[in-house]
C-alpha positions in Angstrom: 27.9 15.6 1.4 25.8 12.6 2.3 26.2 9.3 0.1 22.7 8.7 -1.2 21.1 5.2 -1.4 18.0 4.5 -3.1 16.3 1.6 -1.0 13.8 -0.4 -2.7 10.8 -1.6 -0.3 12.5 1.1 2.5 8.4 1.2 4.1 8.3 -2.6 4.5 9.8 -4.9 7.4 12.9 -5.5 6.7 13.2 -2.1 4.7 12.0 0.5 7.9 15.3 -1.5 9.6 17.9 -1.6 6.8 16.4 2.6 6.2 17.0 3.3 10.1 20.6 1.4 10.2 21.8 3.3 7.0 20.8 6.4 8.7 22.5 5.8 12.0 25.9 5.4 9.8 25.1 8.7 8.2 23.6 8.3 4.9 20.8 10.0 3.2 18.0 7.3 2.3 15.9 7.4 -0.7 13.2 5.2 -0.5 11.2 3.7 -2.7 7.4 2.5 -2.2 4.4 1.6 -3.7 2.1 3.8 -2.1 1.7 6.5 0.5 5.5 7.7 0.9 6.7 9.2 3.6 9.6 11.9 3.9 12.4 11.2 1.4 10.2 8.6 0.3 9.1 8.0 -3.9 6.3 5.8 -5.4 7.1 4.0 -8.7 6.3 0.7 -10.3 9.4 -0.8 -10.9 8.0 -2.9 -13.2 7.3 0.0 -15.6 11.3 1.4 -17.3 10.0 4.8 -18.1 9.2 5.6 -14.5 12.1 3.6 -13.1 14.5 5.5 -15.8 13.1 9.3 -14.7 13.4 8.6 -11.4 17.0 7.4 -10.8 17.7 10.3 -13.6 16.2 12.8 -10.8 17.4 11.2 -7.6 21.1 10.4 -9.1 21.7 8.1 -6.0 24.9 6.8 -5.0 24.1 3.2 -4.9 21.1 0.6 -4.7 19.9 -1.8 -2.4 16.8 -3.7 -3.7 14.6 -5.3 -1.1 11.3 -4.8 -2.9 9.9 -8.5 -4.1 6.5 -9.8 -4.7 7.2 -12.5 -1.9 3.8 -13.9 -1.0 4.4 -17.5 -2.4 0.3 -18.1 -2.6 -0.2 -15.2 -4.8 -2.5 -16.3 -8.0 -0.7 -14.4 -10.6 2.0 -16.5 -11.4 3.5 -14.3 -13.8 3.9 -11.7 -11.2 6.4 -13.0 -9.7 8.7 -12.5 -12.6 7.5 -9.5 -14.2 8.5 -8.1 -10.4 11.0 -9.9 -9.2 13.4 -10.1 -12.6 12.0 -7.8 -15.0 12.1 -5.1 -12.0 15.5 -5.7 -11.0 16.2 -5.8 -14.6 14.8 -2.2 -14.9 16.7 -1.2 -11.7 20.1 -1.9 -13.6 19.6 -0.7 -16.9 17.8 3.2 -14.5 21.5 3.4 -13.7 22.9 2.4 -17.0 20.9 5.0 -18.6 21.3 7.9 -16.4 25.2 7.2 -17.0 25.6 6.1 -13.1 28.2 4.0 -11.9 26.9 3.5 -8.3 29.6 2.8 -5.2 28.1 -0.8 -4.9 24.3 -2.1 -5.1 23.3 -5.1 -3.2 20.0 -7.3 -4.5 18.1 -9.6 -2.3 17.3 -12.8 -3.7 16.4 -15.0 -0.9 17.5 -18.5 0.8 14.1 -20.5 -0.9 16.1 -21.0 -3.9 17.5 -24.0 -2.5 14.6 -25.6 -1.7 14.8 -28.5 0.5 18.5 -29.9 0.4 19.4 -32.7 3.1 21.9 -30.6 4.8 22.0 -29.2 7.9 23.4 -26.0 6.8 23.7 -25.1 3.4 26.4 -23.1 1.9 26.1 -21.0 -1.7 27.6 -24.0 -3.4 24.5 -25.7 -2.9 22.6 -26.8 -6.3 19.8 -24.5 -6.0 16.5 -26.3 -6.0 13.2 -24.1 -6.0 9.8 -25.6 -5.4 7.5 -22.9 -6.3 7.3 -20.0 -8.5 8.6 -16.9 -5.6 11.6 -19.2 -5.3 12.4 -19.5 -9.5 12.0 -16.2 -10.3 14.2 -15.1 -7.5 16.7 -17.9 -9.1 16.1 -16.5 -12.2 16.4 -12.9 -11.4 20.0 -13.9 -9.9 20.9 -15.6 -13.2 19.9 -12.0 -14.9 21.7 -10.4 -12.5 24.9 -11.9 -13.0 25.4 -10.7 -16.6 26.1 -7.5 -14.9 28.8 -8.1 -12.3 31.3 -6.7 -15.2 29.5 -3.7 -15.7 28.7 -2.9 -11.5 29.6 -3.7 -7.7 27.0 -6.0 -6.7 26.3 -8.3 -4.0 23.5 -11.0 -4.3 21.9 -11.7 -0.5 19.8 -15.1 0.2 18.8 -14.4 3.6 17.4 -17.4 6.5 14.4 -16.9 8.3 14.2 -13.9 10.4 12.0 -12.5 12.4 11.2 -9.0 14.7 8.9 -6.1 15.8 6.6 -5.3 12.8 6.6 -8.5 10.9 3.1 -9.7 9.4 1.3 -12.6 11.6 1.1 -14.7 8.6 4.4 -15.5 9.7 5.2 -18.3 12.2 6.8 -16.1 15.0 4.5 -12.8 14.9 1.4 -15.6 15.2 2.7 -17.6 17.9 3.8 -13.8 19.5 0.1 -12.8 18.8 -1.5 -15.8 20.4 0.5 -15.4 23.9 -0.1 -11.4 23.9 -3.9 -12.1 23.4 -3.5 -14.4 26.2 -4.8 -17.4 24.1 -5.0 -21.1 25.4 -4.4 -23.2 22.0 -2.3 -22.5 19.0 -2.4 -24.9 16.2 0.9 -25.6 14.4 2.7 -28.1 12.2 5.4 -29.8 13.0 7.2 -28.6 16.4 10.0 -30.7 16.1 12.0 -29.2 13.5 14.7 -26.8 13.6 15.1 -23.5 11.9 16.9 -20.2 12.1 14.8 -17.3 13.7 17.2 -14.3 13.5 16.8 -10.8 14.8 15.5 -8.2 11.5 17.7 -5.6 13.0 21.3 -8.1 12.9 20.2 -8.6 9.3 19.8 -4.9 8.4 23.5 -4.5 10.1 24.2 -7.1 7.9 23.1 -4.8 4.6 25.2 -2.1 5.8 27.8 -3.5 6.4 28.0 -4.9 3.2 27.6 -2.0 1.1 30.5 -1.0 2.9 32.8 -3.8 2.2 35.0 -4.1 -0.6 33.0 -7.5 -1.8 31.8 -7.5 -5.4 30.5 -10.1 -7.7 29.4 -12.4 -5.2 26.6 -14.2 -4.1 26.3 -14.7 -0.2 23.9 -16.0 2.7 22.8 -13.6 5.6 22.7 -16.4 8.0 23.7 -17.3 11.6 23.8 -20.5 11.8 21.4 -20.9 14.5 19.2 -23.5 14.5 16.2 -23.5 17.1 12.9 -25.9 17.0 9.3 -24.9 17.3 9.0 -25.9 20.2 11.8 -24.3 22.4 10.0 -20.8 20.9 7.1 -22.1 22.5 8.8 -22.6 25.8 10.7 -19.4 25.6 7.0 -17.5 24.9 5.6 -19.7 28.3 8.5 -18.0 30.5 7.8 -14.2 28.7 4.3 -14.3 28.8 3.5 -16.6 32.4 1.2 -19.4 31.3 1.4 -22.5 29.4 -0.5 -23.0 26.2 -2.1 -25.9 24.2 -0.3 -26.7 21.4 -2.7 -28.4 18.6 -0.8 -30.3 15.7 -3.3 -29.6 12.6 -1.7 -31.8 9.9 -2.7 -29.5 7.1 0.8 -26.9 8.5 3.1 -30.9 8.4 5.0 -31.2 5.3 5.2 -33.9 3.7 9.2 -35.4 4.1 9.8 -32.3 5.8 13.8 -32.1 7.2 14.4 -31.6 10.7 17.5 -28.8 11.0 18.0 -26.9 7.8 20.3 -23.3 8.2 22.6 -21.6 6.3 26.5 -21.7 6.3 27.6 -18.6 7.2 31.2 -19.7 6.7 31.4 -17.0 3.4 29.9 -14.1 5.1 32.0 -13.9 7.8 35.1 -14.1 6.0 33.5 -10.1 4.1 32.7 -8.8 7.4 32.0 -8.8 11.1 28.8 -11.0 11.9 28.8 -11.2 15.1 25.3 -10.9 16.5 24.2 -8.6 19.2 20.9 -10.0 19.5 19.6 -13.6 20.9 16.1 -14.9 20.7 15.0 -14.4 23.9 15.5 -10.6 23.2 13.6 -10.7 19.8 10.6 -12.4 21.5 10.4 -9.4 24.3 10.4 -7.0 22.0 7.8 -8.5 19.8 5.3 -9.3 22.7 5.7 -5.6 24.3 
């Protein structure tokens, strides 16, 4: 029989990749959304135990990985974050404890923001976290919860760089500049262009989930990083030679930080001692594939 994984968040960016990948290695995905499921897909409010609790008694999956986030660091209910973000995860744990499950591993996504602004170049998971807004402390928080279960489960905490691909919302900085060169626009107004950042591939991350949940790692918190640091404007230059034209870049100050750094990327040293992290995909590629 299949192994069966209930993926949190499975109909959002990076869930439709980590879904397909766990596919392709042969497991059966149960997904779990908010609204309008698909096949094999279930809605529930993880924030609510009673649903949570009836559903992982119905589904009985295999093992967890938890994607699903309230993420949008401008949302105006503060509280949100956490009654999401930990008190979800929270309910996600104790779904298993109560239907007497002791899943093969789970893996939780926390997310890279907890360490706010350090003056490193790239930043391993020894780093004194550091959030600077409300997204970034409950996921710091949630991890803190999380922890007072590695004696009772197999879990891995992710905090995942910047990455980017087909199907990612043009609030973010790649999709938009993307979006401006397919509509063939002449200006683009930015921030700062001068600093340096990772932009990896969605689909090398969800390889990275899968592979994991099959490792024999437990009770550990990792980065899914590269290490690859690339500035604004060499993705502006890369975009020029894809799409045939120059454009006008506009600096609007209101996008410039304040004592912004200049190259800030994770360590990867930890991650690639659990697995294989080689990636398969450069920039260049990611960028074709958004723009067609």
């Amino acid at each position: 029989m299949k192994k069966r994984i209930l993926l949190t968040g499975s109909n959002g960016f990076t869930g439709s990749y980590v879904k397909k990948e766990l596919e392709m290695q042969g497991y059966e995905v149960q997904g779990l959304v908010q609204a309008n499921p698909a096949a094999n897909e279930y809605v529930c409010d993880i924030t609510n135990p009673l649903e949570v609790n009836t559903l992982i008694e119905r589904l009985r999956p295999d093992g967890l990985i938890h994607l699903a986030a309230l993420s949008f660091v401008g949302h105006p209910d503060q509280q949100a974050f956490y009654k999401v973000n930990v008190f979800g995860t929270l309910n996600l744990l104790e779904g298993f404890k109560q239907a007497n499950i002791t899943p093969d591993k789970i893996i939780i996504a926390s997310s890279a923001n907890i360490y706010g602004m350090p003056d490193l170049e790239l930043i391993p998971e020894t780093t004194q976290p550091s959030p600077m807004n409300h997204y970034a402390m409950s996921k710091l928080a949630m991890e803190y919860m999380v922890k007072l279960w590695f004696n009772q489960f197999n879990i891995i905490i992710t905090r995942p760089f910047n990455y980017t691909g087909v199907g990612q919302d043009e609030k973010f900085l790649v999709p938009k500049i993307v979006a401006h060169f397919k509509a063939k626009k002449p200006e683009i107004e930015l921030g700062n262009i001068n600093v340096y950042r990772e932009f990896n591939d969605v689909r090398d991350v969800a390889n990275v989930y899968v592979k994991l949940y099959e490792s024999a790692v437990k009770s550990e918190i990792v980065n899914i990083c590269s290490g690859r640091l690339y500035a604004l404007k060499e993705i502006i230059t890369m975009m020029e030679e894809i799409a045939g034209y120059s454009i006008n870049i506009k600096i609007n100050q209101k996008f410039v930080r304040d004592n912004e750094i200049e190259r800030l990327g994770g360590d990867g040293s930890k991650l690639n001692k659990f697995i294989d992290n080689r990636s398969t995909t450069n920039l260049i590629n990611t960028l074709n594939n958004m723009i067609k």
